[in-house]
Residue, then its C-alpha position, 0 to 999 in steps of 0.5 A: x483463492x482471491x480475496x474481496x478487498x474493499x475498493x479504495x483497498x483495490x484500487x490501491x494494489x491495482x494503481x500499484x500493479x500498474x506502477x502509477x505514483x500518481x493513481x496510488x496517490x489518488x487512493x489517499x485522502x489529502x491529509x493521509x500518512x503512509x508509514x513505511x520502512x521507518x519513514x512517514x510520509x504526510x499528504x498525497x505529494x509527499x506520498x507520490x514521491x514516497x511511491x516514485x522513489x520506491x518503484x525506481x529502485x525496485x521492481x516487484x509484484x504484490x499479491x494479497x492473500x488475506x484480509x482480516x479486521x484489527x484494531x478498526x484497521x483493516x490489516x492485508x497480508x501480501x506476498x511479494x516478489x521482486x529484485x529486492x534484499x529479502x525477495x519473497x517476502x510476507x507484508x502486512x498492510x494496515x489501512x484506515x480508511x476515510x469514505x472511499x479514500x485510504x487515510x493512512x497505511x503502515x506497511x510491516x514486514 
């Protein structure tokens, strides 16, 4: 069943589907922090590369497969899959957003 994600939220796993560092770092504002995998990553430069680095070393597809509110965060729980230690797995994606744009994301296992 697909789920209605709000659209800076869709075009966020849309870039991701289609491996561009540079699209999902447009679906952030300019002073946004990314936290994930114990790093925290200010600003869209800083979240390009966070993204350029990530997709080198793995290969992996994400599937959203719930949407809830939680603390004014909007909380997307994923299913992913790919040639990483722990493959499949279930993330839970906090974003805050600003407008249209993501002001921040933490990425929890």
């Amino acid at each position: 069943m697909a789920i209605k994600l709000p659209s800076a939220i869709a075009d966020y796993f849309a870039a991701d589907a289609g491996l561009s560092a540079e699209a999902i770092a447009e679906c952030f504002t300019q002073a946004a922090i990314v936290k994930d995998e114990g790093n925290t990553y200010t600003g869209r430069d800083a979240i390009h590369r966070w993204k350029d680095e990530s997709s080198a070393k793995h290969t992996y597809t994400v599937e959203p497969i719930s949407i809830a509110d939680e603390g004014g965060r909007t909380v997307v729980t994923s299913h992913l899959v790919g040639d990483f230690p722990g493959s499949p797995t279930v993330l839970r994606y906090f974003f805050a957003l600003d407008g249209e744009k993501i002001a921040e994301l933490e990425v929890i296992p």
